[in-house]
N, C-alpha and C positions, 0 to 999 in steps of 0.2 A: 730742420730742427728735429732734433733725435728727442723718440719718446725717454722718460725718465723711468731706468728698469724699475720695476713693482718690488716696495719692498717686502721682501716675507718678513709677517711678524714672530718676535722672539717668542720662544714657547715659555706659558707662565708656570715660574719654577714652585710646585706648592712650599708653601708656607712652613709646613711644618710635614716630617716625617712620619705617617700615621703607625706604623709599626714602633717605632722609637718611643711617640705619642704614647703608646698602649702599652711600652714597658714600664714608662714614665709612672702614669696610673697602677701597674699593678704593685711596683715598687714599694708606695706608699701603704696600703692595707696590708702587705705582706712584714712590713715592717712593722708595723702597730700590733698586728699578730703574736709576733716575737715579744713585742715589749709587753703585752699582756698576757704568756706565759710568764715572763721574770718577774711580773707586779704575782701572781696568783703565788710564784714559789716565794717569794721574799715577804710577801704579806700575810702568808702562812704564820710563819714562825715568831709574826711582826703581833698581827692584832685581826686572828680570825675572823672576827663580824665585820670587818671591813673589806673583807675579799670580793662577798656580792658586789656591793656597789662600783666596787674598782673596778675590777673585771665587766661589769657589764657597762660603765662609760668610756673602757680602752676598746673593748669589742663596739660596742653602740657606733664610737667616732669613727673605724673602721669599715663597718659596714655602710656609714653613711656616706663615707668616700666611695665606696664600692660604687654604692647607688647612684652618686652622680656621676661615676662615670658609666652608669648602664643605661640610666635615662635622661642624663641633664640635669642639670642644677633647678631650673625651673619647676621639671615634673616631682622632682625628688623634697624640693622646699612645698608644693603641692600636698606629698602624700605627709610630710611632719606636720600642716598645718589642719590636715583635716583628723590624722591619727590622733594631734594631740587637743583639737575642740571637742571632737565625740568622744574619748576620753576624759577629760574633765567635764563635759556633760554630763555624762553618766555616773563618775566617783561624785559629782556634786547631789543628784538626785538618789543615790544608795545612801550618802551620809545623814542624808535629811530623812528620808523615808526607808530605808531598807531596802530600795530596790534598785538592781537589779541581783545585788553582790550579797547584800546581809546588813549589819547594824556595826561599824565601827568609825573606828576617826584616826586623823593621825595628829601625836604629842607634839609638844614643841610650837616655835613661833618661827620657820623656817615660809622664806617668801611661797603665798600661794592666792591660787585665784576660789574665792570661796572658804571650803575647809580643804580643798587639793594643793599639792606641794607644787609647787612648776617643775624641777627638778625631778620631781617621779614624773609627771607628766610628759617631760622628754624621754626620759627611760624607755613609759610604754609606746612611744614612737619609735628611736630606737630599735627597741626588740622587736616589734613588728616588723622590722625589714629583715633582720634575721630570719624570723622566721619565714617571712614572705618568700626570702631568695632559695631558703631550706625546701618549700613548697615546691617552688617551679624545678629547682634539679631535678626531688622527686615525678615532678609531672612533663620531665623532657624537657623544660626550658620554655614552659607554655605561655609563661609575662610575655615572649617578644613575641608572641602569635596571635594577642587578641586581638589585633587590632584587622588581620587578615580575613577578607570577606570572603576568600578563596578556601579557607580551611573552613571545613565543616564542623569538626572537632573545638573549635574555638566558645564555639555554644555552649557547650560544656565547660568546659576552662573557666569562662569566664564567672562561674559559679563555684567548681572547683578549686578552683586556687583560692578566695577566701574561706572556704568552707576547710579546708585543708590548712593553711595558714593560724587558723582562729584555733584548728587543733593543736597545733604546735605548739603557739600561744598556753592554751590552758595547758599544755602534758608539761611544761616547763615550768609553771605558775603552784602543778600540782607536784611540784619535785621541789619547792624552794618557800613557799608562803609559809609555813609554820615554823620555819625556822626564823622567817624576816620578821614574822609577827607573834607568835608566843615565844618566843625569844628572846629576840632581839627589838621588839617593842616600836621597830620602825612606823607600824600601823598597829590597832589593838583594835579587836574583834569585843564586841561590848556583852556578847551574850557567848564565848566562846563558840566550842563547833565542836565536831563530832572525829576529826580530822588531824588530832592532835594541834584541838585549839580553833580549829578553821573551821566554820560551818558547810556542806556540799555546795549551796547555794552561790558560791565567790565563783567556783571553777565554770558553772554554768553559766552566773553572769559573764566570767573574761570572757570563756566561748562567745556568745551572743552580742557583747559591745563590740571587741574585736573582728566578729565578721564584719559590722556593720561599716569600721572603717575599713576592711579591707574590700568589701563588695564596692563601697564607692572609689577605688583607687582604682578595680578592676575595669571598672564601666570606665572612668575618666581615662586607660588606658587605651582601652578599644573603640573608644569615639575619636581618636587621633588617627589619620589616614597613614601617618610615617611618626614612627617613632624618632627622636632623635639618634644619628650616627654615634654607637657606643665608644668611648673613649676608650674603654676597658673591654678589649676584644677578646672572643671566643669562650671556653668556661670559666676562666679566671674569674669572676666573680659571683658563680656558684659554687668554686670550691669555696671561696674564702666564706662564703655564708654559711656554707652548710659545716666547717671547720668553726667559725663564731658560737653555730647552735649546738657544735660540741662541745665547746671550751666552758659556756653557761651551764651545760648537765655534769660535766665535769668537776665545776665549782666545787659541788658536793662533796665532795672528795674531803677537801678540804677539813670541811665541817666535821665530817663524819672522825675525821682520823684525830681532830682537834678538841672531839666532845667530851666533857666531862661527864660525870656518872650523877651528877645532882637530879634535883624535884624543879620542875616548874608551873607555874600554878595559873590556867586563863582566868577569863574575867567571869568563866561562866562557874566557878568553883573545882576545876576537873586538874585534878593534876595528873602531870605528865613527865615521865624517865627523859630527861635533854638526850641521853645517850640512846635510848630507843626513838627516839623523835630522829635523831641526825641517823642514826642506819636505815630507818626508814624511807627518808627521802632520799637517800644513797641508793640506795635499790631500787626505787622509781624511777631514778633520773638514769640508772645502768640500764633498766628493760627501756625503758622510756626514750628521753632524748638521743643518748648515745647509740640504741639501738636506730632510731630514726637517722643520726647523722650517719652511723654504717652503710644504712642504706641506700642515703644519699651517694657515697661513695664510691658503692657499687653501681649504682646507677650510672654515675658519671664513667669509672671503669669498663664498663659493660660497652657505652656511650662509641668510646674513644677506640675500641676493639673493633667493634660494628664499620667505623670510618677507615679504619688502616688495610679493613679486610675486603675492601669496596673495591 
């Protein structure tokens, strides 16, 4: 009796394509990109106070694809659920006390938890990833490195990247809050500010709430031995971020070219030119974020040179 030849087994054919996968993923943020230039041109001409908020939940939803395919669905519902408790922490405890931000409220009976909107509350999670991914271009791509017990440099990072992020954060906050608020009355500053309408004290507070969730998303990064396998391979989802934190300083544009030449008046008595109000944070946002997303750019540019010449 003849032995039974051994069968060789069939090789297991994967599942899915990971390059295909990863065009899959980039598809979609690069499409939403597109559709929120056509919202910024069309809402221009449409009903200017409306372009912030557009614009920053066509970018917001894109970036937040981004995000999960750079760390998973998991980690990514993680970093919205802590960005947006310690945010409404803290707008809860500024509205009641004045602290961390200043003395104002927001109008209206729009769903919120407290006197916070939910709605804004997801924004500043949100822009947080914007800025986040803005951060790590700048800093090499240091998000996928903290978790490496081999990199020394991570020790740093793991500090820098919020501390850098919470920048972005405020230099974006301080190119767009007086328009959203002596203006456009989305939130109202109870003792106006110095700022046309905005008191110093708001841009310090974002800095300093904003680290706070971005330090805990940092540490929850680097306490993980392996990151999840990114959906969204290689820079693809550092351009698209640091192209989002363009598109948000860009906004201004908008404003700027849309402003009428009237009086507006905070609540602290101080009136202010709307037309010198909207060139001013046009010029902020041009030194400021755009200069920052150039950068990013370059960096990525520089990046891509560095590998080709290896």
């Amino acid at each position: 009796m003849t032995a039974a030849p051994l069968a060789h087994p069939r090789p297991r054919i994967p599942d899915r394509d990971p390059v295909r996968t990863g065009r899959a993923w980039a598809i979609v943020p690069r499409a939403l990109l597109g559709v929120t230039v056509l919202a910024m041109l069309v809402v221009s001409f449409t009903a200017p106070d409306a372009i912030r908020l557009v614009t920053m939940l066509l970018v917001g939803v894109t970036v937040l694809v981004v995000a999960a395919g750079r760390y998973g669905w998991r980690l990514t519902g993680i970093y919205v659920l802590v960005a947006f408790a310690v945010g409404t922490i803290f707008e809860n405890i500024s509205i009641s006390t004045g602290f961390p931000f200043g003395h104002y409220h927001y109008p209206g009976d729009s769903p919120r938890i407290g006197g916070f909107p939910i709605m804004i509350g997801l924004l500043y999670a949100l822009l947080g990833l914007i800025c986040w991914l803005t951060a790590s271009t700048l800093l090499d791509g240091a998000d996928q490195r903290l978790a490496d017990r081999g990199d020394a440099v991570r020790r740093i990072n793991i500090v820098a990247m919020p501390v850098l992020s919470a920048a972005l954060m405020a230099m974006y906050d301080l190119g767009s809050d007086s328009s959203a608020s002596t203006i456009a009355n989305t939130w109202v500053w109870e003792r106006g500010g110095g700022i046309f309408g905005v008191p110093w004290t708001n841009y310090l507070g974002w800095w300093f709430v904003t680290y706070i969730f971005f330090q805990i998303f940092a540490i929850i990064l680097a306490s993980r031995p392996q990151l999840p396998a990114p959906k969204v391979v290689g820079r693809e989802p550092l351009v698209i971020g640091s192209a989002a934190y363009f598109l948000i300083g860009a906004a201004s544009l908008v404003g700027f070219a849309t402003s009428s030449s009237g009086m507006v008046t905070d609540l602290g008595g101080q009136v202010w030119s709307e037309h010198a109000l909207n060139e001013t944070l046009f010029t902020i946002n041009v030194f400021g974020t755009v200069v920052m997303a150039g950068l990013a750019a370059i960096k990525l540019g520089r990046n891509d040179l560095a590998r080709s010449n290896r």
